[in-house]
ZAMARGU-4260 file (C-alpha; in steps of 0.2 Angstrom, whole numbers, plus 5000, padded with zeros to 4 digits):
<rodrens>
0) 5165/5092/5126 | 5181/5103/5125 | 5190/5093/5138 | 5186/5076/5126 | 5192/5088/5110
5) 5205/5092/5116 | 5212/5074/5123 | 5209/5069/5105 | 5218/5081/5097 | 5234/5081/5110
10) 5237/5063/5103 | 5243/5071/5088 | 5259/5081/5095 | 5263/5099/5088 | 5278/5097/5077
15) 5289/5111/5084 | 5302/5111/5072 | 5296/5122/5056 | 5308/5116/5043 | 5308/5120/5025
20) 5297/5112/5013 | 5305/5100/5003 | 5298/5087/4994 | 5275/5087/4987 | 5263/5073/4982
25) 5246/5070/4984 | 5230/5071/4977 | 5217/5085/4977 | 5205/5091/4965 | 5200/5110/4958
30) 5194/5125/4966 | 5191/5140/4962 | 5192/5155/4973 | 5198/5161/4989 | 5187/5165/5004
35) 5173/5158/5011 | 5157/5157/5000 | 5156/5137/4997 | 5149/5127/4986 | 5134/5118/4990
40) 5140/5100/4985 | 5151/5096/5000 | 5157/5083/4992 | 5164/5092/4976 | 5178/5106/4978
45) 5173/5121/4986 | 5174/5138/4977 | 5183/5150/4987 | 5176/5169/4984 | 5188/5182/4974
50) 5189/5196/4988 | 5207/5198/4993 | 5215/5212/4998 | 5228/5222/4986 | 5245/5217/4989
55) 5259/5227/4991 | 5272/5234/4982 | 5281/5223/4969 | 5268/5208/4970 | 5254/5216/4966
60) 5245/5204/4950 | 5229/5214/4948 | 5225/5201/4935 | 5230/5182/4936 | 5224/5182/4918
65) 5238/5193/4913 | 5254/5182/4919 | 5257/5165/4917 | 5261/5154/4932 | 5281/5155/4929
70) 5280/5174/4926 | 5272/5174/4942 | 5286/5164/4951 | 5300/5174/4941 | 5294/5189/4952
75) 5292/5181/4969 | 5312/5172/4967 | 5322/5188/4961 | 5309/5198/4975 | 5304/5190/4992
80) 5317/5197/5004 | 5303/5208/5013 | 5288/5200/5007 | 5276/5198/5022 | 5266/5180/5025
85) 5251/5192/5021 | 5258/5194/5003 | 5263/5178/5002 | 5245/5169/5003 | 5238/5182/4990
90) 5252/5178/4977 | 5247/5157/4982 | 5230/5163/4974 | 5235/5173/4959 | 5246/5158/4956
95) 5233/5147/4959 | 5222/5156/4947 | 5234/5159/4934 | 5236/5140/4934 | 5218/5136/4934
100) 5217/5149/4916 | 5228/5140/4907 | 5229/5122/4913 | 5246/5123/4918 | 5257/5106/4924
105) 5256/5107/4945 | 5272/5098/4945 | 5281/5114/4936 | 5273/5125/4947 | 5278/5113/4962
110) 5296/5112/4957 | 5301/5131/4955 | 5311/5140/4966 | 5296/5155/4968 | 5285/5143/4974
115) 5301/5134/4986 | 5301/5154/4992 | 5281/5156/4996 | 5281/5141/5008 | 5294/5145/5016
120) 5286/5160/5019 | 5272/5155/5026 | 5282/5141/5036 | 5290/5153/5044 | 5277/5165/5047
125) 5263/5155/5052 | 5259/5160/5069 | 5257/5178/5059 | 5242/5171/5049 | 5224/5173/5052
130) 5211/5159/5053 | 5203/5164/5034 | 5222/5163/5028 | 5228/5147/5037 | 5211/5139/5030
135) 5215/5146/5012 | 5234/5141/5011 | 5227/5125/5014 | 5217/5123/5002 | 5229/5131/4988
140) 5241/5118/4997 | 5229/5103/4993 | 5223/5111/4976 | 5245/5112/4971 | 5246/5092/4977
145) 5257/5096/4993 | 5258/5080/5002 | 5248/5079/5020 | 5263/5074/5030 | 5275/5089/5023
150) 5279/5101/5038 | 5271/5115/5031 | 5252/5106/5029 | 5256/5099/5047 | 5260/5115/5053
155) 5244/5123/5045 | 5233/5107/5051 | 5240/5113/5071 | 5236/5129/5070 | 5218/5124/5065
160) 5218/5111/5078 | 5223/5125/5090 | 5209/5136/5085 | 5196/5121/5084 | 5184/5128/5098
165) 5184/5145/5090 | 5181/5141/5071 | 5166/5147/5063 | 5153/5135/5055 | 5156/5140/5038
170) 5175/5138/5042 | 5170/5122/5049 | 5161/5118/5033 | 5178/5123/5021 | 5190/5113/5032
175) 5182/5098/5031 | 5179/5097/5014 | 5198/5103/5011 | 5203/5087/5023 | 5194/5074/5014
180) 5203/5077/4998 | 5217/5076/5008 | 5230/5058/5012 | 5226/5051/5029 | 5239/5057/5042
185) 5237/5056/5062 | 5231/5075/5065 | 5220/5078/5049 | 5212/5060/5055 | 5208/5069/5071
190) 5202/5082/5064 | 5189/5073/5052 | 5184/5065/5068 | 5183/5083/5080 | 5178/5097/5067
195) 5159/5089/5067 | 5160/5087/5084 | 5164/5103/5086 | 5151/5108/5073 | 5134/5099/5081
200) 5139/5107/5099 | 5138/5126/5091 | 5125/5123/5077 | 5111/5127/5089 | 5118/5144/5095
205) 5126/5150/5081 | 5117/5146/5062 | 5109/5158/5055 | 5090/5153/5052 | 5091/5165/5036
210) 5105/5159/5027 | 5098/5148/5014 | 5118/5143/5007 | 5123/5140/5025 | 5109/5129/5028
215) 5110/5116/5014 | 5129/5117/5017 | 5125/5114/5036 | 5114/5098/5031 | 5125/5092/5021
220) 5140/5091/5033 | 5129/5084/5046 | 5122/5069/5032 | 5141/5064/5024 | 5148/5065/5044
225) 5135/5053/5051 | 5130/5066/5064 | 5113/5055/5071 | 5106/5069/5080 | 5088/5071/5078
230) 5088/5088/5086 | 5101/5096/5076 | 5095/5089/5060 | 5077/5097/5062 | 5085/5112/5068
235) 5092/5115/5049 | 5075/5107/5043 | 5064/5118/5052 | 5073/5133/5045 | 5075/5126/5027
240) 5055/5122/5028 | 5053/5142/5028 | 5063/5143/5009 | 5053/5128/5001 | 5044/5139/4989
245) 5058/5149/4984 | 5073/5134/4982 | 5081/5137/4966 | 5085/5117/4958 | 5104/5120/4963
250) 5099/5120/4980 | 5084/5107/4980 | 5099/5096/4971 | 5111/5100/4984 | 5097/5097/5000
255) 5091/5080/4989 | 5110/5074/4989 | 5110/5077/5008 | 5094/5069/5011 | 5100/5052/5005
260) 5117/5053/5013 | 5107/5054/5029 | 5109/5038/5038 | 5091/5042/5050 | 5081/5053/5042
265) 5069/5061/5054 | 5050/5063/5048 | 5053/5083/5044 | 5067/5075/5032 | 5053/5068/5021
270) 5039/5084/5022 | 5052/5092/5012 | 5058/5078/5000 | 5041/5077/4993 | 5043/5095/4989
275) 5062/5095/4984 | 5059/5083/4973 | 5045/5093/4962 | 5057/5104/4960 | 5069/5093/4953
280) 5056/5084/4942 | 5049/5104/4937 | 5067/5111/4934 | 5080/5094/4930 | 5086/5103/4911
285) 5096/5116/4922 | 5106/5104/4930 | 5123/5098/4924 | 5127/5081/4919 | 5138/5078/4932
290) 5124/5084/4945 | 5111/5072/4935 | 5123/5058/4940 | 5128/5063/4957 | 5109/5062/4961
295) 5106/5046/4954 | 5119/5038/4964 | 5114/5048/4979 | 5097/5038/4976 | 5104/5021/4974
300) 5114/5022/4991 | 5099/5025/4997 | 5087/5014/4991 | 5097/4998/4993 | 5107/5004/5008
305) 5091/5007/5019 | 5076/4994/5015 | 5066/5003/5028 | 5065/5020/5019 | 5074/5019/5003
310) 5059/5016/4996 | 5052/5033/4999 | 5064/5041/4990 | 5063/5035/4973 | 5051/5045/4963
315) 5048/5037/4944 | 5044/5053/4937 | 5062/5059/4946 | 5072/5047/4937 | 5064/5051/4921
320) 5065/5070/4924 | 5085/5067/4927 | 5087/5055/4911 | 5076/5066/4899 | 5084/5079/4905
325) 5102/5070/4900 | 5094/5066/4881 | 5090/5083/4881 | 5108/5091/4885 | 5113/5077/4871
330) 5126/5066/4884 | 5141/5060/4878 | 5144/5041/4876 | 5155/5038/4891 | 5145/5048/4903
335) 5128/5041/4897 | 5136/5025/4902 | 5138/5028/4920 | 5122/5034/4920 | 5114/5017/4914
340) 5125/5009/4925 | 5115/5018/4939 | 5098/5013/4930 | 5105/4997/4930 | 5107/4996/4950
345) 5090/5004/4952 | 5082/4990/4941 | 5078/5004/4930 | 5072/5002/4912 | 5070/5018/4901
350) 5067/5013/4884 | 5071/5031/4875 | 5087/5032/4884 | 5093/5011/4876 | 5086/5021/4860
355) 5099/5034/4862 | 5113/5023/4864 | 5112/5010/4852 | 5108/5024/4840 | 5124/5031/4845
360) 5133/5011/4845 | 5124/5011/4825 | 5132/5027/4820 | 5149/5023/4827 | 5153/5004/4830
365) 5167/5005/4836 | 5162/5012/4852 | 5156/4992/4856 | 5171/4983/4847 | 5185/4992/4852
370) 5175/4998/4867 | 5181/4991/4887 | 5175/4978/4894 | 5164/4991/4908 | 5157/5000/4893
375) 5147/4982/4886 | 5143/4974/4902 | 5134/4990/4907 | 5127/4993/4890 | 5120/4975/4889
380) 5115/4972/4907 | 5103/4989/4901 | 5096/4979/4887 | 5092/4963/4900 | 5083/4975/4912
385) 5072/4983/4899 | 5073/4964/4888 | 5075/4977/4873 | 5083/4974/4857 | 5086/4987/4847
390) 5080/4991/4829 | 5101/4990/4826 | 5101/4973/4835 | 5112/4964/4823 | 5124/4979/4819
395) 5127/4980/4838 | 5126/4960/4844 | 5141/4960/4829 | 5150/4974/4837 | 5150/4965/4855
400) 5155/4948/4846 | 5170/4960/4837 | 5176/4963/4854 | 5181/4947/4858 | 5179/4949/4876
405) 5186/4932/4880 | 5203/4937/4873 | 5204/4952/4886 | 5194/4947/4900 | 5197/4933/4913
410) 5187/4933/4930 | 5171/4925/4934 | 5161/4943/4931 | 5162/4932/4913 | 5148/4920/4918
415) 5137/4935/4919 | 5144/4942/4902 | 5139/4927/4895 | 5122/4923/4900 | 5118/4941/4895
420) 5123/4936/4877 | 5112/4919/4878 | 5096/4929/4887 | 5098/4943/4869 | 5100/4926/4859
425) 5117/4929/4855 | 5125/4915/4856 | 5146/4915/4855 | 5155/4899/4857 | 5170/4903/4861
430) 5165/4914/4876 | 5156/4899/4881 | 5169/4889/4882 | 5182/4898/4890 | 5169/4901/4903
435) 5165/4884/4906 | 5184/4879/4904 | 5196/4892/4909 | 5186/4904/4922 | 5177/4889/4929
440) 5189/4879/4939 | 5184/4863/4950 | 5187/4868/4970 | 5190/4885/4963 | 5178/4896/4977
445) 5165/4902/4967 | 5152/4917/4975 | 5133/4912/4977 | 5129/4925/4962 | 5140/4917/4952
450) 5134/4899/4955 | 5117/4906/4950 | 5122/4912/4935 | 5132/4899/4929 | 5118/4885/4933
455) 5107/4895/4921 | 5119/4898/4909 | 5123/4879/4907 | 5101/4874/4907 | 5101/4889/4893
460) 5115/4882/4884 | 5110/4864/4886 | 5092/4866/4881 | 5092/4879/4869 | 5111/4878/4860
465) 5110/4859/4856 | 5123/4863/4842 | 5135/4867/4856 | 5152/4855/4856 | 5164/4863/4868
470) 5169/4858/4887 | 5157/4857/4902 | 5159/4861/4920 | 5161/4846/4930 | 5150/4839/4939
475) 5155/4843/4955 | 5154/4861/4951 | 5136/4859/4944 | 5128/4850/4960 | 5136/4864/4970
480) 5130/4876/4961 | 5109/4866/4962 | 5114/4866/4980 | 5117/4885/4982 | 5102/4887/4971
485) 5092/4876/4981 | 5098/4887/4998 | 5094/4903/4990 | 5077/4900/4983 | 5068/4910/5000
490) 5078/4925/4996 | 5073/4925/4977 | 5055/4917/4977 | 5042/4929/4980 | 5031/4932/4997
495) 5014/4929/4989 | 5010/4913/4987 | 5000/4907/4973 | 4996/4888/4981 | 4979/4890/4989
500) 4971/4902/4974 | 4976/4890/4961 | 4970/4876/4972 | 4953/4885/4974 | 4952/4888/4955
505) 4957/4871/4949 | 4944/4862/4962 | 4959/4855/4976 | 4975/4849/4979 | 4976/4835/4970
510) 4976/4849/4954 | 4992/4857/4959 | 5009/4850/4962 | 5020/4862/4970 | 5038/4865/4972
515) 5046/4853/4959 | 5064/4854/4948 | 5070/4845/4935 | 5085/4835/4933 | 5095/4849/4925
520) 5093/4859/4941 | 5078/4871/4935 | 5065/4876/4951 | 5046/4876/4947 | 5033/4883/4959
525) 5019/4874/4952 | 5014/4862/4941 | 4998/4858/4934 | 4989/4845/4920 | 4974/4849/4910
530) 4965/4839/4898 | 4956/4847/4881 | 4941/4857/4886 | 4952/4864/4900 | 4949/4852/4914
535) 4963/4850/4927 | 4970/4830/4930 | 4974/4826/4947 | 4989/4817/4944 | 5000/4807/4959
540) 5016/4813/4959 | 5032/4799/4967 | 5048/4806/4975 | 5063/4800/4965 | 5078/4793/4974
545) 5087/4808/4976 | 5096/4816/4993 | 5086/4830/4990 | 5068/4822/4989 | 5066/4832/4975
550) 5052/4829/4963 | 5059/4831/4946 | 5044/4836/4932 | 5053/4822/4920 | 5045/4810/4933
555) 5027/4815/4930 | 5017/4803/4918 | 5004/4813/4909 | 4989/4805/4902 | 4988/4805/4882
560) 4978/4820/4876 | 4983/4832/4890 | 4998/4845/4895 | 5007/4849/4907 | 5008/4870/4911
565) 5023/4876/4921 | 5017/4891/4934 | 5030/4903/4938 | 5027/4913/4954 | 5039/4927/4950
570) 5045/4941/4963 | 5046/4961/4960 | 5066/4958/4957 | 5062/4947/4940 | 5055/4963/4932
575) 5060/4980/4929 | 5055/4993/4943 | 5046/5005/4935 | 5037/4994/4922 | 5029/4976/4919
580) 5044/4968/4908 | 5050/4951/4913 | 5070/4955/4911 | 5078/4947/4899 | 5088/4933/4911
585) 5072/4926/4920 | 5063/4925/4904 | 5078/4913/4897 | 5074/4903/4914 | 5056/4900/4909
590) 5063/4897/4890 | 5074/4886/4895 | 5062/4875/4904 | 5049/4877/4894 | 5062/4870/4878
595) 5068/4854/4889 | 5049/4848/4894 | 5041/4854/4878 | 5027/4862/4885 | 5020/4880/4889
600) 5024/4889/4904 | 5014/4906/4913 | 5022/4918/4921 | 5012/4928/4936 | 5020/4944/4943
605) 5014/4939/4962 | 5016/4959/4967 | 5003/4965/4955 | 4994/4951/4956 | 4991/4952/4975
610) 4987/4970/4971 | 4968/4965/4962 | 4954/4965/4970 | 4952/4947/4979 | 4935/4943/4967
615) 4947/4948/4953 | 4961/4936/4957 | 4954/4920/4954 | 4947/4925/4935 | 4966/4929/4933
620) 4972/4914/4935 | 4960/4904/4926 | 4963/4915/4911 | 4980/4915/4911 | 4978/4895/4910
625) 4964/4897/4897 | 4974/4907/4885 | 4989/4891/4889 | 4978/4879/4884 | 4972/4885/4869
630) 4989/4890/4863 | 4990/4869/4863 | 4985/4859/4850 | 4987/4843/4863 | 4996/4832/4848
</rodrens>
């Protein structure tokens, strides 16, 4: 393995010539102290630990809080002639700290001739520094926005490389966090690429089975680095099985995060979920927000990365845990919204949590009208989910329609902007028409999502906006978009079939006409006709001259004294995951069709009704059709 590490690493020559560093730029984020103590959230900054050594002679800071950054640098300029690389890394820290206190401007800092006078320092003395020094200068480095390419962070990054076989785990650990907040160069590439290498060959010998921060700081390098080794992993797994009882939420938080990073989790990984996660649901008011939405993110890459196993780490009771314990801590407006948006993507509805923002939109406006265009799509794609309006509906739909979204606004992400507005019964012409007319274009390429939802928008607006007088897409457009409906329907329509139960409980076949459209484009799973009483018609059913052989419901003569009922087998994705509530959008569907044929329509969620008793499925469905009937008055 060394030989391969070190053939790696040898593509990335040593630069030999340690010149002075001139010019810094790039991004990095805060930390805190120096040392190695780590945070557990490998992938927020590390804290470094306050624990160095007293300088010496005229750069002694005893405390950072006392000097201001350019006090600081006053000193080192007008005294560094015998100022050792030693000195020179402990004044980087009280600079960095004294920074940090008062929020100073990095490019001041950057500019000043004391800090010129530290790097070149610590350029000229590198070979002089030890490994805990080398790692820390690089992480002040990062933390000051020193570019990755500059000589000095190259010449740090060689040393490391030089001393890759011998660097610690926890060393490991801080380096490669420090090198992911770093610009991609040759040699910090490499090392992204050996350090975990380098990391699963020594955890066996070298972790200690008692640490509890190293351990969840081990697992969590091994998750975000795609180390697939199912030995390593239960190494940590064995060992953190022996703390379940005494994991504090911090680091249940931290284990959680690195659980759903995993790309193949072993077994042992679930054992402790299930427990992990009690203690996230027992103990979510102590954690931040930002770790409220750190996990929620954690848990929609994992649920709809891996359809295998995603499924086993979400945990209702954990999601509401995470959100009551958001109301609780009274979240601002902006950060609940990137918390619904996460809701959003786990097909999430939490009524309280709508409550709290629109109360929030009713208080304040303008938070909607002069809000961006994220902000409402987010806010209103919560209300689809959950098909909730709230008590302040028409104080917030006025706000939305105050935005003017169509003025600011022009990509197809507009379809869906609009057909939320339609499904809340908010109906905006002028959005409707620079949809249909300006971000629809014919032969413009149009994503299969978008087709959808522009099919549905135009059968909504045609059937239930008659007043509607603006453009149209073409027709083109519209038969493309029937076709990729058409194509997609096996990936939408539900796995449970409701042909033969419904055929059983009419009396045959010739009860039940399946798989039919109409001539707007709609899809019907089944169609049936009864007469009063509640007695099913067999009715013949013709294919029109279409290409599609397409049975269109328009087609179907029904006998006077009877009706027609519209049966919508509808899959887990048309409702909300954690509760029974048709979203907002496939109700419009049903709407929509319902208002074009002028009849009644039943909607069966085919998951839950698979999940009855077989002697209970039957009655289901004939009571469903009852209740239909009744609703009738056959005129």
């Amino acid at each position: 393995m060394n030989g391969t590490l070190k053939g790696l690493l040898r593509l990335y020559p040593i630069a030999r010539n340690w010149t002075v560093l001139s010019n810094y730029i790039v991004p990095i984020q805060t930390i805190q102290k120096v040392s190695r103590v780590y945070s557990t959230s490998l992938t927020d900054y590390s804290q470094l630990e306050d624990c160095i050594s007293p300088v010496e002679k005229n750069y002694v800071f005893t405390d950072s809080k006392s000097y201001k950054s350019m006090e600081i640098l006053e000193k080192v300029a007008k005294n560094n002639t015998n100022m050792t690389v030693h000195n020179a890394v402990d004044i980087m820290f009280t600079l960095f700290r004294a920074s940090k206190n008062v929020d100073e401007d990095l490019q001041n800092i950057k500019q000043h001739i004391g800090f010129i006078h530290l790097c070149e320092i610590l350029n000229r003395n590198i070979r002089l520094m030890q490994i805990t020094e080398i790692i820390n200068s690089l992480r002040m480095l990062t933390y000051f926005k020193i570019p990755a390419n500059c000589v000095l962070t190259q010449s740090l990054l060689q040393m490391i490389r030089a001393n890759v076989n011998e660097i610690s785990l926890q060393d490991i650990i801080s380096i490669v966090v420090t090198l992911k907040k770093m610009d991609s160069t040759p040699l910090r590439d490499a090392l992204l690429i050996a350090l975990p290498v380098v990391f699963e060959a020594q955890l066996p010998t070298k972790l200690d089975p008692d640490n509890i921060t190293m351990l969840t700081q081990s697992l969590r390098l091994i998750s975000e680095n795609n180390i697939n080794n199912p030995k390593i992993q239960n190494i940590i797994l064995k060992s953190l099985q022996k703390f379940e009882k005494d994991l504090n939420v911090l680091t249940a938080w931290s284990i959680f995060c690195s659980l759903c990073s995993a790309s193949y989790p072993s077994p042992m990984a679930f054992e402790l979920l299930f427990n992990i996660q009690k203690i996230l649901i027992s103990d979510a008011k102590q954690l931040s927000i930002q770790e409220i939405k750190m996990a929620l993110h954690k848990l929609v890459l994992v649920t709809v990365r891996n359809k295998e196993y995603g499924c086993k780490f979400y945990n209702e009771a954990l999601v509401d845990a995470f959100v009551n314990s958001a109301l609780s801590a009274e979240i601002s407006f902006d950060n609940s919204i990137y918390l619904l948006k996460y809701l959003n993507e786990l097909n999430y509805a939490h009524i309280p949590f709508l409550e709290y923002l629109a109360a929030k939109c009713f208080q304040q406006p303008n938070l909607l009208k002069d809000g961006p265009y994220f902000r409402v799509s987010v806010f209103l794609e919560g209300l689809i989910n959950a098909d909730y309006k709230p008590v302040f509906w028409d104080i917030i739909r006025d706000a939305i329609l105050a935005n003017k979204v169509e003025n600011k606004i022009f990509n197809k992400s507009m379809i869906k902007f609009a057909l939320h507005l339609i499904a809340l019964d908010c109906y905006s012409p002028s959005l409707i028409s620079k949809v249909f007319s300006q971000i629809i274009k014919p032969n413009d390429p149009m994503k299969n999502i978008h087709a959808r939802e522009l099919l549905l928008l135009y059968q909504s607006v045609k059937t239930l906006y008659p007043m509607y007088n603006g453009p149209w897409p073409s027709q083109d457009l519209l038969e493309h978009a029937v076709n990729i409906h058409r194509t997609l329907l096996s990936s939408i329509l539900s796995p449970f079939s409701l042909k033969t139960a419904l055929e059983l409980a009419l009396g045959g076949p010739q009860y039940v006409h399946n798989n039919l459209g109409t001539k707007l484009g709609h899809y019907i799973d089944h169609v049936i006709v009864m007469r009063k009483g509640g007695y099913p018609i067999a009715i013949n059913t013709v294919n029109t001259s279409n290409a599609t052989n397409m049975t269109y419901i328009e087609d179907i003569q029904t006998p006077s004294e009877s009706q027609m009922i519209l049966i919508f087998n509808l899959p887990e994705a048309a409702y909300a995951m954690n509760s029974q509530r048709l979203k907002s959008t496939w109700s419009l569907k049903i709407k929509s069709v319902e208002a074009l044929m002028k009849t009644n329509a039943i909607a069966i969620n085919s998951s839950s009704w698979m999940k009855l008793p077989e002697y209970e499925r039957l009655p289901y469905l004939m009571r469903a059709i009852r209740l239909k009937c009744e609703d009738d008055s056959f005129s």
